[in-house]
N, C-alpha and C positions, 0 to 999 in steps of 0.2 A: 477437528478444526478448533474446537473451544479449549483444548488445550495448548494449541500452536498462539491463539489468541493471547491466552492467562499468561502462558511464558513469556510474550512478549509486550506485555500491557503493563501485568501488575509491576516487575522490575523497572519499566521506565516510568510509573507514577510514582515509583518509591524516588526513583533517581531525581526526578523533579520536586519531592518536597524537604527531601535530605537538608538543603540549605538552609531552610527557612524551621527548621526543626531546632529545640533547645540538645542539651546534650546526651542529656538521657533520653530524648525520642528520638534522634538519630540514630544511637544503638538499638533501641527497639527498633526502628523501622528497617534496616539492615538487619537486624538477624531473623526478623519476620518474614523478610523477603527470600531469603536464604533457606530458610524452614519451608515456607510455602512450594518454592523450586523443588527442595529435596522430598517433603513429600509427595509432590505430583509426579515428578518422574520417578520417584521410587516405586511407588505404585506401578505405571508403565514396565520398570524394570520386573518386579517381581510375576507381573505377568509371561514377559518376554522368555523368564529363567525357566516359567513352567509351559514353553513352546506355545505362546499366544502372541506372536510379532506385534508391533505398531506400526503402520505405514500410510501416508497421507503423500498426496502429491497438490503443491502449490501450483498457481498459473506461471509465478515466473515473471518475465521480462522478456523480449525482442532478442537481449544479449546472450541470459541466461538459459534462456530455454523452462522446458516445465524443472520445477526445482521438487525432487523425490527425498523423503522424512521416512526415515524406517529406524528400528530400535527393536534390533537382533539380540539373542541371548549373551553374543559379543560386547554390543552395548552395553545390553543393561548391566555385565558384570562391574565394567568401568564406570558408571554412570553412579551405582549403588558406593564402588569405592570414591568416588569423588564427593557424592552426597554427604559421604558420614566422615568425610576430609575437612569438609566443609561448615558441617554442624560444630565438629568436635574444635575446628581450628577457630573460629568464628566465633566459640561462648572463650574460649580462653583469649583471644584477641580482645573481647570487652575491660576485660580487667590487665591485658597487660596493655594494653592504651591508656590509661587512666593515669600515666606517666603523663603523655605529652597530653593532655586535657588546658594547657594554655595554647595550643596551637590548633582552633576552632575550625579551620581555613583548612589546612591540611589534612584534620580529622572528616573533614567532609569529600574532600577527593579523595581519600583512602577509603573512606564508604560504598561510595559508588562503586568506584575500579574493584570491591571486592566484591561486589552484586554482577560486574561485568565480566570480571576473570570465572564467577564460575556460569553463569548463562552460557559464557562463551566454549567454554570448557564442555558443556553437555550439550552444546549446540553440534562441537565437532564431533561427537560420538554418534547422532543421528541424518546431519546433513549427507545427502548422495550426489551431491552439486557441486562438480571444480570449481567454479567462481565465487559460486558461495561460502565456500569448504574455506577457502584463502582469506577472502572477509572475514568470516567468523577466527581464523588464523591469526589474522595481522590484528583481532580488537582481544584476543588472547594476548599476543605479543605485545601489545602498547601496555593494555592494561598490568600486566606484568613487571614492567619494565618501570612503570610510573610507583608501583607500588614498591617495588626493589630500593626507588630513588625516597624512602618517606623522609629519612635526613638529609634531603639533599644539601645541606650545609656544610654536610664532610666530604672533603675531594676524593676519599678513596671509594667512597657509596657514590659519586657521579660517574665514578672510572668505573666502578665494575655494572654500573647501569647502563653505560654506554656501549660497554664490553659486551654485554648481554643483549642489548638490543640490536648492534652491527650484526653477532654472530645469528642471532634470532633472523634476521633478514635474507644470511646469506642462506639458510637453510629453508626461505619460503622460495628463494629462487631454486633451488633444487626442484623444489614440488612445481614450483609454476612450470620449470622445464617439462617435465613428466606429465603434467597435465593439459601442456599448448601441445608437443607432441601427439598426445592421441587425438587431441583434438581436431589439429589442423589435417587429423588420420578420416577421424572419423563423422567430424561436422557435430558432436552431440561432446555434452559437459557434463554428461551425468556417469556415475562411474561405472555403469551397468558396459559403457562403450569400452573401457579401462578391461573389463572383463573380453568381451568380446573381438577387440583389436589383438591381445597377446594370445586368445587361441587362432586365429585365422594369421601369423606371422610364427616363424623361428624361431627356435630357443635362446638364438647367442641375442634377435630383438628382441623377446621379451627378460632377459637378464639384462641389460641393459637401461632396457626401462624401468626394470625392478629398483638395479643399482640406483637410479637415480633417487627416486622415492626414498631409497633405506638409508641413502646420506641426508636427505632431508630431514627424515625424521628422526636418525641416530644422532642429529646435531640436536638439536629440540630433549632427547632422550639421555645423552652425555657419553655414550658411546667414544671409548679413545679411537681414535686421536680426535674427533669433535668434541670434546671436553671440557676444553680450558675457559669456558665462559664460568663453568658452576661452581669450582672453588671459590670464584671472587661475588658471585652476585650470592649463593647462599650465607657468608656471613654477615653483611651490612645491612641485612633486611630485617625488619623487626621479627620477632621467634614463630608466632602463628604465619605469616606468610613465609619463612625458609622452612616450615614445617607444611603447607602448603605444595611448595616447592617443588622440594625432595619426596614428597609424600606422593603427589597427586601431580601436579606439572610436567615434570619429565615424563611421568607413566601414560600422555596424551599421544611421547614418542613411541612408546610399543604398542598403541593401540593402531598406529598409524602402519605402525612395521604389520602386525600381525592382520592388518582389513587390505591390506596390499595382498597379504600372501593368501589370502582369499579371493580375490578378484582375477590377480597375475599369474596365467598356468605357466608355469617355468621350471625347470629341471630342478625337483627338488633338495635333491641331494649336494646338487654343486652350493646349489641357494642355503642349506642347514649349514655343509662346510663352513662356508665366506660366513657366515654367522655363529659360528661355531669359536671360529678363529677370531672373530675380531672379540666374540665375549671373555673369552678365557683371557685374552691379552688386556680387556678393561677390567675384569674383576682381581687378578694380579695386582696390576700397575696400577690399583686405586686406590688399594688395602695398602701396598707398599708405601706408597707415599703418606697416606694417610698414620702412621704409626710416627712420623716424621715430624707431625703439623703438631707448633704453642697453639694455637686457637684452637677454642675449643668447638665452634661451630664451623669452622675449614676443616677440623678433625674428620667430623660428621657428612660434610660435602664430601669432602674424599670416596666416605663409604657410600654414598648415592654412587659412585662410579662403580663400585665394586657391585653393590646388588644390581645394579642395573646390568652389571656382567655376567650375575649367576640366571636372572632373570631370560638375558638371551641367551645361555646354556640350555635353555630349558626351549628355547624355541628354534636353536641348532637342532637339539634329538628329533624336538615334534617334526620337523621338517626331513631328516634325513631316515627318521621311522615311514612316512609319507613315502619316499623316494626309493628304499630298500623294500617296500610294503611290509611292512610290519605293526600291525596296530598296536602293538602293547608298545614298544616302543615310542610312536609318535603321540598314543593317548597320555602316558606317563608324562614325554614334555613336554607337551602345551596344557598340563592340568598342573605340572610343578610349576611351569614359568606365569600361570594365568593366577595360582595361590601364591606364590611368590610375591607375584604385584600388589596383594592386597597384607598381605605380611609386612613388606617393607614399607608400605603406605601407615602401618599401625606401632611397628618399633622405630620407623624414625620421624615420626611426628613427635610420639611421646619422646625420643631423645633431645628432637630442639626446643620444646617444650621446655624439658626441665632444664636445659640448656641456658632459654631464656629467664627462668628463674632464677639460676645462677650469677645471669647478669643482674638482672634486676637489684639485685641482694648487693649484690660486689661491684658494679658497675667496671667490670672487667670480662674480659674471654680468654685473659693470659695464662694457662696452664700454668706458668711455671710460681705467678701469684698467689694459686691457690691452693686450697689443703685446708683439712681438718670441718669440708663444710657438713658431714653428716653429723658433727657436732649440733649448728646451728640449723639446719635443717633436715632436717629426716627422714620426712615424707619423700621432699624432693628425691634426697640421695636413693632411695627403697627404688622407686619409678624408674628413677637414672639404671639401677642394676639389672631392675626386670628386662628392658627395654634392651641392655648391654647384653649381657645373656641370651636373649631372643635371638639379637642381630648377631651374634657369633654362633648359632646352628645349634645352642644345647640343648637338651632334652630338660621339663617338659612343656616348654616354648613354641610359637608357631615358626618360627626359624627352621626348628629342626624338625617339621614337619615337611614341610615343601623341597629343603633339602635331602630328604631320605626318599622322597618321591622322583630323584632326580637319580640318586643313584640307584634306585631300584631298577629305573631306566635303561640307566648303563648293563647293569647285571643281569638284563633281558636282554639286551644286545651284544653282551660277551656271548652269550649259549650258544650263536650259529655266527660268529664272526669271522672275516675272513683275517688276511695277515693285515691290509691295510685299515682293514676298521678296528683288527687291534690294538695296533698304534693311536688310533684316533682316541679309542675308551682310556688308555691306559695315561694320554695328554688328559684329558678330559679326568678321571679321576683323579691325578695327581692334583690338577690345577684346582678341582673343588676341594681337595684337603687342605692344598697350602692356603686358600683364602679365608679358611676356618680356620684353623692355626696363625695366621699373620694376623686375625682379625679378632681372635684370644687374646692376643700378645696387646693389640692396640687395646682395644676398651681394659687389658690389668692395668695397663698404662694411665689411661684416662679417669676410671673412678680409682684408681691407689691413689694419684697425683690429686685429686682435685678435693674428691671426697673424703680420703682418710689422713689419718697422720696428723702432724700438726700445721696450722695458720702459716703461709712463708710470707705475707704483706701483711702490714698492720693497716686497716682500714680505719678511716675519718670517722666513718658512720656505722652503725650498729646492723649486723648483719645477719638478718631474721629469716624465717619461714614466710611464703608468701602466702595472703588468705586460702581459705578453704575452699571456697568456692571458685577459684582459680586453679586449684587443683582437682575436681569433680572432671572435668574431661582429662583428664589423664590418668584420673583410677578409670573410666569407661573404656580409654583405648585398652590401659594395662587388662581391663578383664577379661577384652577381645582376644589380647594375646595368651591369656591363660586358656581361655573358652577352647582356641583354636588345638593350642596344645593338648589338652584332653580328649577332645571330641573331631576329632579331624574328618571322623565319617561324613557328622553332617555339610561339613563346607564342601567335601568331595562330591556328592550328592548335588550338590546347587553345581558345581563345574559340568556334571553332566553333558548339558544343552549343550554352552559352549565352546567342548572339545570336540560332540560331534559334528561341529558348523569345518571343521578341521578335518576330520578322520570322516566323517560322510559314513560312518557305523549305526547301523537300528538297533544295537545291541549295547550296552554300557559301554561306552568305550575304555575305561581299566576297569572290566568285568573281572580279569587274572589278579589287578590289585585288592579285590575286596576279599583277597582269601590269607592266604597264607600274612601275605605281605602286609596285609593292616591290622593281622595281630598281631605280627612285630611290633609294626610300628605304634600299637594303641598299649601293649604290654610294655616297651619302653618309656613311654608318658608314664603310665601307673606305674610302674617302677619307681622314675624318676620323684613322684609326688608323694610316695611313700618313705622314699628315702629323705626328701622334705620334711615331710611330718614329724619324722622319727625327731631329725635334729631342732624340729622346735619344740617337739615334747620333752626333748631334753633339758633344753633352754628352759622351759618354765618349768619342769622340777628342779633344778637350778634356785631359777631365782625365790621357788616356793619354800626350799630349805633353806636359803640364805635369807628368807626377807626379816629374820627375827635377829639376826646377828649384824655386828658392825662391822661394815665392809670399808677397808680402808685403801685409797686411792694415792697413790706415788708412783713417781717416773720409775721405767724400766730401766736395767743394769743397761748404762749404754758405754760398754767395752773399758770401762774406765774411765770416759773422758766424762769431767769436773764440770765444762763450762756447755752443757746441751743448749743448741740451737737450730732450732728450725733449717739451717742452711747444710745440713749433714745428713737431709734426706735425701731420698732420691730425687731428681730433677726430673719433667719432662723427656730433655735432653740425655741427662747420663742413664733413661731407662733404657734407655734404646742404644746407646751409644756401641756396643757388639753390636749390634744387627747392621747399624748406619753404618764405621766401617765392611762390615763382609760385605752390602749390597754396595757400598758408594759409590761402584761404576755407575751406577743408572743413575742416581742423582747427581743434582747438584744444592752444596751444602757451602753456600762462602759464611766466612764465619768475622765475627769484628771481636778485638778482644783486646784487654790494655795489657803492659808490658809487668811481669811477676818480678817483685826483685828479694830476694830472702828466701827463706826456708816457709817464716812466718810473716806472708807479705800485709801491709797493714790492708790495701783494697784490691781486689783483683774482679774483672768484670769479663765475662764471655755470654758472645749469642751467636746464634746457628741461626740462619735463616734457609728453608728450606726449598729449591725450586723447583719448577715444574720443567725436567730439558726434554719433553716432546712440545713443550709451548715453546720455548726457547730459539726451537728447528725450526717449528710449522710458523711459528706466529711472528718471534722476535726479530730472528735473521731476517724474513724478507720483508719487512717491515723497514728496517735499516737501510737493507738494500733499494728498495724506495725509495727512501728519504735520498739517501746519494745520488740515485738516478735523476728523481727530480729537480735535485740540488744544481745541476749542470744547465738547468734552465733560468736558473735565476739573471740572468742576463735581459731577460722578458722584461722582467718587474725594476724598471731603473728608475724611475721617478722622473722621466722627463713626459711633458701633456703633449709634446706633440710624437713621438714613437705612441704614447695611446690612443690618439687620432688614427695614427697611419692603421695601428691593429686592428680598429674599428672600420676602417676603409676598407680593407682587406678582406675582414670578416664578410662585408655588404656587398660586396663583389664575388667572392665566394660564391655565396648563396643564390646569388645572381645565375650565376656563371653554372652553376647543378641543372637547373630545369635544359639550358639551352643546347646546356653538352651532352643530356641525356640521351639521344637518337644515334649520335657519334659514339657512347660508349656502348650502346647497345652493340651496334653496325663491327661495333672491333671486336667484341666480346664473340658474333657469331663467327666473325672472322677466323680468330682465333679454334674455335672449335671444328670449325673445317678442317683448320691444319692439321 
């Protein structure tokens, strides 16, 4: 109880002295509170991981019922990544705030809401209470949403704020569905009922009810086609909160997926399929687009869609290992999809990270402005690579840990496949190579274009290295990602607990991966680091011969041509420009462009703007369509006061006129069912 206490005390004394604090006790007192959160449920967590539960039951409410706190090895796993989401994004949030340090007002409600987004955040990972569950949801959702809007001055950060909080909404009505549902099933809001209503019901009702849930929270998650909110709110947010985001925010969605698929007994295998299917077609279609995108932080949202697709690859197998019973299969993915979440929590935080230093420096995100900044910054650009590397699956990065756990997966489920689960491994392989390979092709794209080569804007202002101490959480995340890359045992080891909340095994659940398969995969890290090594003991016998000679520096043979400029690189656009033609069925790419007249025209100007057409179908058309439908009403609104009298008459009678007729529509309604 004195923990439930602490959590909810100290964060709201913080929140009440935030105002009245100078500027630097503001950020102490925020990241005190944040620290303090993190290590009291860390603690909790690291308990939970070595099978010592937390569990308190509150009295509740009249409405709510008794309200059950429990903090499962599931929890803690998420609980631990949003802790050190939160630490890491929260010291680097200090200093890159120290921009807007004139806007005192706004610095204090982005304070709070970020003490509130994460309370709120490790509130849902332990709450067992539907009403509660949705509260702590909807002070997630606001808080989020307000934090999204910190420039609200620019109309495109109010659109994709508004964008993000509609869709954020339409996805609590999902869950409210699914949760009034059992309710009004079973009279109790605690999710233990959630458990107990889908085994004493049908399969096709408890898939159903599953479905409902898994839209809920695939919208919150970014699951295509629920998508189209995260391109736009991830880049208008300052860089520690799109790193936040992508890192930790959507990952609340598969936490929601995967405490469902614990509670809701339902045909496994259909339920891995439908999840199967819908991952392979987001991690695709995210990468793809994403190779597409000038910005350089919608580059990066994109790839939120794509991991969040290999992530539910990984909870298709666990679920259709479940279904075929097969433990090595379902242990392999729900221990790649559960290391996944916390992989991509640690390369793409550190990617908007250095993302936002980028900005910071250039006070741009335009790809195609940029170039040559590992010149000016170096650190930066090293982080940017580690980070690009990791999230494209190479070795010896945590990328290509959790992805080689996936196909190890597969490779156990090839051995005793029938002809239709053939097909499924051989989609399913295909579709994790080409996201590794299209997601190569982006990030050469990305650090060739931005970090090498030469400057394609000339900048006002001088464009530097951001302090050191601004960069200290992201050599921490970067170490994570080396750590993990080498030592993969030990993080396997902590999955443990909670793959067997999944597989229900008293025995390691990848007992078969600790053999063979994780000297592969520990002999490919050391391979890889060795072959690392080699090339920088290269490099510094290099520069150890050369540092006594005079090294002279001049432009490279450029084909002949006299007059080099900056604009005879490659572009954003023309790196891709093969790829965009062969895929352009799927997109849509309108392009604006001025008219060339000569061989040697004096100005010639082209942009490619790249769209989203499943937002176009799902979102645009019937949006349109709307607006017309509505539009045919406009006869309502004529500006005369007395048709808005009559309306108002109308209305008052109406309402009238419900109570009285209620007996008569009863009386016709039984009528009716006679017949």
């Amino acid at each position: 109880m004195n923990f439930v206490w602490s959590f909810i005390l100290i964060p709201l004394i913080a929140i009440c002295l935030i105002p009245f604090l100078k500027m630097k006790g503001k950020a102490i007192a925020v990241y005190s509170v944040i620290s303090f959160i993190a290590i009291l449920f860390g603690y909790l967590a690291i308990q939970a991981l070595s099978g010592q539960n937390f569990h308190i039951t509150l009295a509740g409410s009249y409405v709510s019922g008794p309200i059950n706190l429990e903090l499962d090895s599931l929890s803690a796993w998420f609980i631990l990544i949003i802790n050190f989401g939160f630490i890491t994004g929260g010291f680097y949030g200090l200093f890159y705030m120290k921009a807007y340090i004139d806007q005192p007002k706004n610095l204090n409600l982005h304070g709070i809401l970020f003490i509130l987004l994460q309370t709120s955040l490790i509130a849902l990972c332990v709450i067992q209470n539907s009403i509660v569950f949705l509260v702590a949801w909807e002070i997630m959702a606001l808080s989020a949403f307000l934090t999204i809007i910190f420039e609200h001055e620019k109309v495109a950060t109010l659109r994709a704020g508004i964008n993000f909080l509609i869709q954020a909404h339409i996805s609590i009505l999902f869950l409210m569905i699914g949760f009034i549902w059992v309710a009004s099933q079973t009279g109790s809001y605690d999710f233990s009922a959630i458990h107990s209503y889908s085994i004493t019901h049908s399969e096709p009702v408890s898939l159903m009810l599953f479905l409902f849930f898994f839209i809920g929270f695939a919208i919150k998650a970014g699951f295509v086609p629920f998508h189209t909110w995260l391109p736009y709110a991830h880049p208008v947010a300052p860089a520690h909160i799109s790193g936040i985001m992508s890192g930790i925010l959507i990952k609340i969605g598969i936490f929601g997926i995967l405490r469902m698929l614990l509670l809701i007994q339902v045909d496994y295998t259909t339920v891995g399929g439908i999840i199967l299917v819908v991952s392979i077609i987001s991690g695709i279609y995210g990468v793809m687009l994403a190779i597409l995108q000038h910005n350089l932080k919608k580059l990066l949202a994109y790839h939120s869609i794509e991991n969040i697709g290999i992530i539910g690859i990984g909870i298709g197998l666990g679920c259709i290992g479940l279904g075929i019973n097969s433990p090595v299969l379902s242990s392999l993915g729900f221990a790649g999809a559960l290391l996944h979440t916390l992989n991509h929590s640690l390369f793409k935080t550190l990617l908007f990270y250095t993302a936002g230093n980028v900005y910071q420096a250039t006070h741009t995100l335009d790809i195609e402005k940029l170039g040559g900044i590992v010149k000016k910054m170096p650190q930066t650009s090293i982080l940017f690579l580690i980070a690009a590397l990791a999230i494209c699956g190479l070795p010896p990065f945590n990328g290509f840990i959790s992805e080689f756990i996936l196909y190890t997966g597969l490779y156990h489920w090839l051995q005793n496949a029938q002809m239709g689960s053939l097909i499924s491994i051989i989609f399913t392989v295909t579709a994790l190579a080409m996201i590794g390979g299209l997601a190569l092709m982006c990030f050469t794209k990305a650090f060739g274009v931005v970090f090498l080569g030469n400057p394609r804007h000339t900048f006002q202002h001088e464009v530097k290295e951001v302090p050191f101490p601004q960069l200290i959480p992201l050599y921490v995340i970067a170490a994570f990602i080396l750590l993990i890359g080498l030592f993969p045992k030990i993080f396997l080891d902590i999955l443990i607990q909670p793959v067997q909340l999944f597989t229900g095994l008293q025995q390691l659940p990848f007992a078969n991966f600790q053999g063979n398969d994780l000297e592969a995969l520990t002999s490919i890290s050391h391979a890889s680091w060795y072959l690392i090594g080699m090339v920088l003991l290269l490099l510094g016998i290099k520069k150890w011969v050369l540092h006594t000679r005079t090294v002279t520096v001049s432009p490279t043979w450029s084909c002949g041509y006299m007059a080099p400029t900056a604009k005879i690189q490659y572009t954003a656009s023309s790196f891709v420009k093969t790829y965009s033609k062969l895929f352009g069925i799927f997109f849509i790419i309108p392009k604006k462009e001025t008219e060339v007249h000569g061989i040697f025209p004096a100005e010639a100007h082209l942009e490619t703007h790249p769209y989203d057409k499943i937002e176009k179908w799902l979102i645009d058309y019937p949006i349109v369509n709307f607006k017309i439908f509505m539009g045919r009403f406009r006869f309502f609104q004529n500006g005369r006061l007395q048709f808005y009298i009559l309306y108002g008459i109308i209305f008052v009678i109406s309402i009238i006129s419900i109570p009285l007729l209620y007996d008569k529509i009863i009386q016709f309604i039984e009528f009716l069912k006679q017949l």
